[in-house]
N, C-alpha and C positions, 0 to 999 in steps of 0.2 A: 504494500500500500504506500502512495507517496510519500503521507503524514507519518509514517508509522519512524519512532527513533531508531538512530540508527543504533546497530548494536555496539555493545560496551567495548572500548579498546583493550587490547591484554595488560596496557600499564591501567587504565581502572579498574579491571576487575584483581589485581594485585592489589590494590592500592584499597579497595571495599575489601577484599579477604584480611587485609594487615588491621583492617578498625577494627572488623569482627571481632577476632581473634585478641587484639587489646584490650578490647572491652569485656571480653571473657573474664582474661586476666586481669583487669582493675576490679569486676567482680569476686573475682576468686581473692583476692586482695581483701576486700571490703569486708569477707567473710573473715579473714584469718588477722585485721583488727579488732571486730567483734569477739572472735576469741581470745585473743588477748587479754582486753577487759572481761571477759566470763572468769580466765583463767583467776585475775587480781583477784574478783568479788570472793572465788572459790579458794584461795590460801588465805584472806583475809577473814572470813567466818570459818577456817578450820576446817573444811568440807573436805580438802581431797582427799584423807585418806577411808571414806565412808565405804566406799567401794574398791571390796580387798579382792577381785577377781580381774583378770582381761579377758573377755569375753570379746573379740573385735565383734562379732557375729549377734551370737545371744543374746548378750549383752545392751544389745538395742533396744530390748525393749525395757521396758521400768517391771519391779517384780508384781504380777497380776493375783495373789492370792496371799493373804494372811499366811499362810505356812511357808511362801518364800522371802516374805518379807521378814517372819522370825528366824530363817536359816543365816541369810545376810546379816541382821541385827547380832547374830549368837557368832559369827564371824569376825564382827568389828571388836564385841565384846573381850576379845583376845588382845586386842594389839595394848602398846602401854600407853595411849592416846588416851582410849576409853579409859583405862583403869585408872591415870594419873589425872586426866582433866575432864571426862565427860561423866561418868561414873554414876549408875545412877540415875542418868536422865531420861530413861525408857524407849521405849518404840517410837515412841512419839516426837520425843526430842533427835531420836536418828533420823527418822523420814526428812525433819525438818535440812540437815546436813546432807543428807542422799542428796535428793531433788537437785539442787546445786550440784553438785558433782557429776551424775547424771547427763543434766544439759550441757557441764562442758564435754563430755565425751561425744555427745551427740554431736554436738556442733561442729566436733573434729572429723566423724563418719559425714556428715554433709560437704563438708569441706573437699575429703576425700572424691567423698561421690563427686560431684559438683566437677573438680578437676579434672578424676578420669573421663568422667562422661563426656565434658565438651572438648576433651583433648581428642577423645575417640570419635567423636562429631565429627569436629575440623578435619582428622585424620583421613578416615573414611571417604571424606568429600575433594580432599586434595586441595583445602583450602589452607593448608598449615603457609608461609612463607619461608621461602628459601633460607637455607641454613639454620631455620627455627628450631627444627624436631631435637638435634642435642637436648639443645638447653633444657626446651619442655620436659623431655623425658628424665630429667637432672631434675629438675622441679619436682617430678613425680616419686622419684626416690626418697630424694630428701622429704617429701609429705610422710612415706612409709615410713622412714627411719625416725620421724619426729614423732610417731604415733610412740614406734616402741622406746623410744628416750624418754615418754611421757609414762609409761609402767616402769621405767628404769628409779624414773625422780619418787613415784608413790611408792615403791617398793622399800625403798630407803625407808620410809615412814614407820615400817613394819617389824623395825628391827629393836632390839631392846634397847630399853633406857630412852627411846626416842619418841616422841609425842609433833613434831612436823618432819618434813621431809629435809632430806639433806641440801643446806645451802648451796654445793657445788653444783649437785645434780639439776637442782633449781635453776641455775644461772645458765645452764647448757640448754636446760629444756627451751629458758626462755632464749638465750643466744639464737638458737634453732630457730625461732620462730621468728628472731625481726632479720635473718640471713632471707627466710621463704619471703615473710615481706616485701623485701628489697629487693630480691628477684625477683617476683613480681611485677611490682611497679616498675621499675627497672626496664624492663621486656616489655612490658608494654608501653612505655615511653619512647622504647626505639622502637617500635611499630609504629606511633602515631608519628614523628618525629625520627624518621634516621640518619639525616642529617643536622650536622651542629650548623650554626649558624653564626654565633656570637664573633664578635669583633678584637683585632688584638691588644686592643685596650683593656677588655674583660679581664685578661690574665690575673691581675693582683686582686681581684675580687672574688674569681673561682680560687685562687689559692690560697684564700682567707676563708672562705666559703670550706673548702677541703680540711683546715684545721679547725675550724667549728662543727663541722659533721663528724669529725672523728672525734672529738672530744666528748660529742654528744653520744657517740656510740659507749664510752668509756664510761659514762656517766650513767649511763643507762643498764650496763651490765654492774656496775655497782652499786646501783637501784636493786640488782636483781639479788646481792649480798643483804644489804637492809634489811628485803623482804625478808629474806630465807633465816637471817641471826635476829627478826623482831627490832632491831636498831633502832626503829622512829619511835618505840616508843618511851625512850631513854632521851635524855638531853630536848627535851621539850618549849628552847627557847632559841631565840634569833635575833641576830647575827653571831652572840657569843656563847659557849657548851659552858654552861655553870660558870658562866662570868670570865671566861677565858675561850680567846681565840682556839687556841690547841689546848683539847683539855687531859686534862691527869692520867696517865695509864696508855696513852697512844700506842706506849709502844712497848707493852705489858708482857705480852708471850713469847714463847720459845717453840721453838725457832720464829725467826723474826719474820717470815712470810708468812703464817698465819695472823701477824696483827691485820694484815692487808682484807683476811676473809671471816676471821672469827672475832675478833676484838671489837664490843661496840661500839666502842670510844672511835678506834680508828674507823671502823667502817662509814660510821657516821661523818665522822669529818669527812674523809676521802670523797663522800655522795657530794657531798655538800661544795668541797672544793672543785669539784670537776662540774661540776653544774655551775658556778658563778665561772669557771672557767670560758664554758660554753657562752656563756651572757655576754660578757665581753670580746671572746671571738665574734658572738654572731654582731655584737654593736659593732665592730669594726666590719664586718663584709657589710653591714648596712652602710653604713658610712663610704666605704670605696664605691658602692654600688650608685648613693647619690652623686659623691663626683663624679664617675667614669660613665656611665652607664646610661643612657639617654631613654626616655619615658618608654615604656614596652613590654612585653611578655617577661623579659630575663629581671627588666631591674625589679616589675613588681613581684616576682620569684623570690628575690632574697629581702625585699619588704616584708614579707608575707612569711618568709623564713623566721624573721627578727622576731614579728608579732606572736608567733607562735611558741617562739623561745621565752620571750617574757611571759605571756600566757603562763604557761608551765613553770618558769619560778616564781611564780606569786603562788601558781597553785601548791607547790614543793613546802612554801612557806606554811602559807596555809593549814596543809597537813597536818606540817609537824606541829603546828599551834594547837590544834585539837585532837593530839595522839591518834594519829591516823583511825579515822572513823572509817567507817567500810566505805560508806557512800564519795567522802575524799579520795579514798586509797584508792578506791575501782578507777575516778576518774582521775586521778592522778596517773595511774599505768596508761590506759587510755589515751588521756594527751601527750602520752610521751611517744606513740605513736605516729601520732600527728606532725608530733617535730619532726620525727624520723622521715616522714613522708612528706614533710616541706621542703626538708635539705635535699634529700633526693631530685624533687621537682625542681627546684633552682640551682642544684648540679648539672642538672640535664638542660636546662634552658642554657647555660655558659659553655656548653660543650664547643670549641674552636671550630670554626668554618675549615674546611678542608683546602688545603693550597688548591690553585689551578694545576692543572696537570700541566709538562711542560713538552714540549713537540722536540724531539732531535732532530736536526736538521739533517738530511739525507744526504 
């Protein structure tokens, strides 16, 4: 028919396969921030360790009859969680702790689903882009391998004398998950966008930008220490720990790397150090970004970086002012995401334009 369009050029139907496919991925993203926060609210009320089985399968469903829900209950009742802090508190007071734990599992089999499925969509249809399947398939592993690192960290929980789970194991599980994150968003940044663009003026502002990302990273896995030693709910005051900068015992234990992950005193400082860290790096790439940077996607990128980093140390403060209440603490993990996922976004907006190619003369 005359009217009729014409059909789609091989560079656009590339170019619609590459949004797809991103868009998948920023959902599959969306998903495993939300977990994240599931995971806070679930160490902050004590919940993980309710459910002492892995069931990847089974396990799916919640227990459907009064005599499986007393087999689980007579389960937990074993470990020294219950015996030392719950003790006591009946069927009723466990269901309350299940349910939470529960839904983060679930959310982790959705997760799972959710990725295989539309990897195997795309797959199927030959809509993946060129040179993508590695990585995805790397994606896909690390989903598997983070389930079982998540029985690795509860398992810890189960062992005597111990009433939460081990802070190392903790810090990996979560390391694990802001690595998938970032791959992620990542991946699908260079789908929508694969080339850089940015100007070589950008340079001292992506490499200000680069030492605020990684400081935030560092700040973040020892966020994930805090969590795991209870820390925030010691030294409950701000800017100084019992009236002093660096306070008493910093540097208490033997051998001296353990102050680094077991010592509240240090743990807490170190969060605290590496987050005004952060503060400071990101006011500086703000700052380079006003001088250098001319009104645009890239400069409001590390705008938007800045804003998101103060966000999160008021809320940091915050916290600690009210001995991490759940509701703080969930979204305290939460927004720390967010940073992570702003630095990333204004990484990728400063990525260098690619030189011209240049012709040899013949």
């Amino acid at each position: 028919m005359p009217f009729d369009p014409p059909p789609p050029s091989s560079t656009a139907t590339l170019r619609r396969d590459a949004r797809a496919v991103a868009f998948w991925l920023l959902g599959v993203a969306g998903l495993v921030w939300i977990m994240v926060a599931i995971g806070g609210a679930t160490r902050l009320t004590g919940s993980g360790l309710s459910i002492m089985e892995w069931a990847p399968l089974s396990g799916t469903l919640p227990p459907l009859s009064e005599a499986e829900w007393q087999r689980l209950y007579d389960l937990y009742r074993t470990i020294p969680q219950y015996q030392l802090v719950n003790q006591g508190f009946g069927i009723e007071g466990f269901k309350q702790i299940f349910w939470l734990e529960w839904l983060h599992r679930l959310w982790g089999r959705l997760i799972g689903l959710a990725y295989a499925a539309g990897l195997a969509w795309f797959w199927l249809r030959g809509r993946i882009p060129a040179g993508s399947k590695p990585r995805l398939l790397g994606l896909l592993a690390l989903g598997g391998l983070q389930g079982a690192v998540g029985w690795y960290m509860v398992a810890s929980g189960f062992e005597a004398d111990r009433t939460a789970v081990s802070p190392y194991r903790l810090v990996i599980h979560l390391g694990l998950a802001l690595l998938i994150f970032s791959a992620l968003l990542w991946t699908a940044l260079g789908l929508l966008r694969p080339e850089g663009s940015a100007p070589a003026e950008a340079r001292p502002v992506r490499r200000m930008l680069k030492v605020a990302a990684w400081t935030l990273v560092a700040a973040m896995l020892a966020g994930g220490f805090v969590a795991g030693t209870r820390a925030g709910l010691s030294f409950n005051t701000f800017p100084l720990m019992d009236g002093q900068l660096v306070p008493d015992g910093y540097w208490l234990l033997s051998p001296a790397w353990t102050n680094l992950t077991a010592n509240i005193a240090a743990v807490q400082f170190n969060h605290r150090l590496l987050a005004t860290l952060t503060a400071l790096f990101a006011a500086g790439a703000v700052w380079a970004a006003l001088r250098r940077l001319p009104d645009g996607g890239a400069r409001r990128a590390v705008l938007g970086f800045g804003a998101s980093v103060a966000l999160q140390y008021a809320l940091g403060v915050a916290t600690l002012l009210h001995v991490v209440p759940v509701s703080l603490g969930t979204l305290h993990q939460a927004v720390a995401v967010l940073v992570l996922a702003s630095a990333l976004v204004a990484l990728h907006a400063l990525r260098p334009a690619r030189p011209p190619e240049t012709v040899r003369p013949a």
